[in-house]
N, C-alpha and C positions, 0 to 999 in steps of 0.2 A: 576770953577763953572759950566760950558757946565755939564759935566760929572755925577757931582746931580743930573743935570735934569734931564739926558737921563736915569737913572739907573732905578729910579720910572716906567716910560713911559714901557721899555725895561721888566718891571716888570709883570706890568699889560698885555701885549701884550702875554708876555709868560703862564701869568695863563689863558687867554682867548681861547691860544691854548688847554691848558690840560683840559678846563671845556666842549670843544667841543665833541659831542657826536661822537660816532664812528658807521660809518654803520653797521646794521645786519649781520651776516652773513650767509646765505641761508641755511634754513632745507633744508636738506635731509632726503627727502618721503622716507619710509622703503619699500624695495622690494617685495609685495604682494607677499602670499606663495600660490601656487597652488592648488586649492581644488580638490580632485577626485573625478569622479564621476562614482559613481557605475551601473553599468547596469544590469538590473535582464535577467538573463542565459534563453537564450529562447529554449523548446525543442520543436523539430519539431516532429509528430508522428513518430512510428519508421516502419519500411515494416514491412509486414507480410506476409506468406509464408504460402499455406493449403501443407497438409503430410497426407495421408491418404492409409492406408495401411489394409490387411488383412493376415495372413501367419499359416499355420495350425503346427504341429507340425514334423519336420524335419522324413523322409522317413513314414512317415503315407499319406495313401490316403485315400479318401469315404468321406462322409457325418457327420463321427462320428466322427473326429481327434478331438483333442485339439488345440485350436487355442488363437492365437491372434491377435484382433482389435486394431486402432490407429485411432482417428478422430482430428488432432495435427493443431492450427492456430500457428507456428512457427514466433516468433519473430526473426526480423534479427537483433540478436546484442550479439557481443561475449562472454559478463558477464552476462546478464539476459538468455540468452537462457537457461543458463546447469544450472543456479538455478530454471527455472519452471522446468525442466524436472525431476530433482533431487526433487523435492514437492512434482512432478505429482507419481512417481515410490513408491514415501514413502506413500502414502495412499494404495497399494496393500499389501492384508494379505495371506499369504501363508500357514507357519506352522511358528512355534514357533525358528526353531533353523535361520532363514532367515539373513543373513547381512543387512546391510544399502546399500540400492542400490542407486547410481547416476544417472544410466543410464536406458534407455529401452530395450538395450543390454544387463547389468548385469540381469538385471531382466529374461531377456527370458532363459537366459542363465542357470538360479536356477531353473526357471518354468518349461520349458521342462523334462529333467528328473525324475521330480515328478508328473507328468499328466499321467491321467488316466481317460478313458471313453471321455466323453464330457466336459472335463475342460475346462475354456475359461478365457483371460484376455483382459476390454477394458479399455481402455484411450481415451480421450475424453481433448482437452485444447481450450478455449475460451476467446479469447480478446472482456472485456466486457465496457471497458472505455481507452480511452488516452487524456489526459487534462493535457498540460505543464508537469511538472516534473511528474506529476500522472497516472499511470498503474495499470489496475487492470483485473485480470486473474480469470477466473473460470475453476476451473479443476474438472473434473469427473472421477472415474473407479466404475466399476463394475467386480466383481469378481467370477466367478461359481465354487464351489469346491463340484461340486456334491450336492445331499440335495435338499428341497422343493424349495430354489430360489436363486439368488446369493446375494451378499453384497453389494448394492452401495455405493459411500461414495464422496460427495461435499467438497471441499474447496476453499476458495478465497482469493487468494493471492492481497495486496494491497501496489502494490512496491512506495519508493519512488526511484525516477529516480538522485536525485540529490546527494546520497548515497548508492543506488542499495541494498538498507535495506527492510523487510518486517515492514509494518505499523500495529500497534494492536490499539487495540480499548482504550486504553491508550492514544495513540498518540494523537487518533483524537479527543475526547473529552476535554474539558474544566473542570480542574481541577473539580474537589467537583460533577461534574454533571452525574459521574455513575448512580444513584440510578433514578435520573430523566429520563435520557432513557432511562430505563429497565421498567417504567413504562409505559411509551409511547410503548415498545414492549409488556407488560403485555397486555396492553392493545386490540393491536389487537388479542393474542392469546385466549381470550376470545368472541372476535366477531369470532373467528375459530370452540371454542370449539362450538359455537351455530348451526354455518353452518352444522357441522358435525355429530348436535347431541351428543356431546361427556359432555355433562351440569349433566349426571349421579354424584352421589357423592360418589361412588365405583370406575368408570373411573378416577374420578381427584385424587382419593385420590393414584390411581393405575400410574397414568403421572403426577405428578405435572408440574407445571413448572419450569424452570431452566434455565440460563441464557448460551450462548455460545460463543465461541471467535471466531466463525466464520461469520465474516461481510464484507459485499462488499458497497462503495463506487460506488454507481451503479449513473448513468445517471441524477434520479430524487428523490434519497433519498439512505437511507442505506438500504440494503440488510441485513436480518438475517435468516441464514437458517439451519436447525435440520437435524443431519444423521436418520436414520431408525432407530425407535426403543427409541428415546431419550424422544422428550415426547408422542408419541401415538404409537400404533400399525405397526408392518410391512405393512397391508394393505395400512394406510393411506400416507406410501411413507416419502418425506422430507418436513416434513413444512416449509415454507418462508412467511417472513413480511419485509415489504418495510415500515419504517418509512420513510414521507416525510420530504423533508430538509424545510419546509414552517413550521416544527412543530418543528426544531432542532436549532432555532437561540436561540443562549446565552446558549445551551447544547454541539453543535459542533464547535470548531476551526472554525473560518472563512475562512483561507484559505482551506479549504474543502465541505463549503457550494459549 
């Protein structure tokens, strides 16, 4: 009879066990994944170097040779250097059958041979901005091939530094906003044509205006400025209008204000 009893007891004791909850057992926190953090590429201006040279035309002496000028602010850096140079060289007009020159060497090297009287070739380079990855260059020549006066001819190079690419007026503007800052340029060239006298309606009809892809990212606005001849008179040289960057928000890229 013991053994009835104990069975019941023996029974319950045992389901008291298995109704016992069992402890947790500890999350395991997942191994936070490392974020990276980016650091914006910081460029330090780069040296710059003057070069300034004159050299008349090899076994010519006197007053009359043919010559060539250099007024060069040389950047010290081994990829930009030979692309202003190669920029600077391609704005010189010679004759018609001329190569693609790189250098100031190639150049001299065409020029000579074909000079005559008081030929002359200048170059002129100008570091006009450097701002982080932003460079910007103004290059000059002027050309004498005999005749009433020579050619000059401006360009402005607007590198970016962080793919050693030229910048066009594409880049820097804000989609859709062409039209908008050519009117902001219209505009000054009309307070020009006043200064100048040039408000004739035989004059304008004779230079209209026209828009050009040569712009500089200058200091305190954009730079727009005209070879001889594009919208006025040889006299009146290269026109230039500085739209300010106070008039260009929501027309230009902000990383360019």
């Amino acid at each position: 009879m013991m053994k009835n009893y104990l069975l019941p007891t023996l029974l319950v004791i045992s389901l008291s066990a298995c109704d016992k909850p069992q402890a947790p057992k500890p999350v395991e926190k997942p191994t936070p994944t490392p974020v990276a953090v980016v650091t914006p590429t910081s460029y330090a201006p780069l040296a710059v170097k003057d070069e300034t040279w004159k050299k008349n035309k090899p076994q010519c002496k006197g007053n009359d040779c043919p010559y060539m000028e250099v007024e060069l602010q040389q950047i010290e850096d081994a990829a930009l250097k030979p692309l202003i140079e190669r920029e600077l060289v391609g704005l010189v007009y010679v004759d018609d059958k001329q190569p693609k020159f790189n250098t100031i060497a190639q150049l001299s090297q065409y020029f000579w041979p074909k000079t005559e009287g008081q030929w002359n070739i200048y170059l002129q380079s100008k570091i006009l901005r450097q701002k982080q990855h932003l460079l910007v260059v103004e290059l000059n020549s002027d050309t004498y091939l005999d005749g009433a006066h020579g050619s000059p001819v401006t360009k402005y190079l607007n590198i970016n530094r962080q793919n050693q690419q030229l910048l066009t007026l594409k880049d820097v503007l804000v989609t859709g906003q062409e039209q908008a800052f050519w009117a902001l340029v219209k505009k000054l060239h009309q307070q020009w044509l006043k200064q100048n006298d040039l408000t004739d309606p035989d004059l304008m009809t004779a230079w209209p205006f026209v828009t050009t892809d040569n712009i500089a990212l200058g200091e305190k606005g954009i730079i727009v400025k005209y070879q001889a001849y594009a919208i006025a008179a040889y006299a009146f040289g290269q026109p230039e209008f500085v739209v300010p960057y106070e008039q260009l928000k929501g027309i230009v890229k902000p990383e360019f204000l």
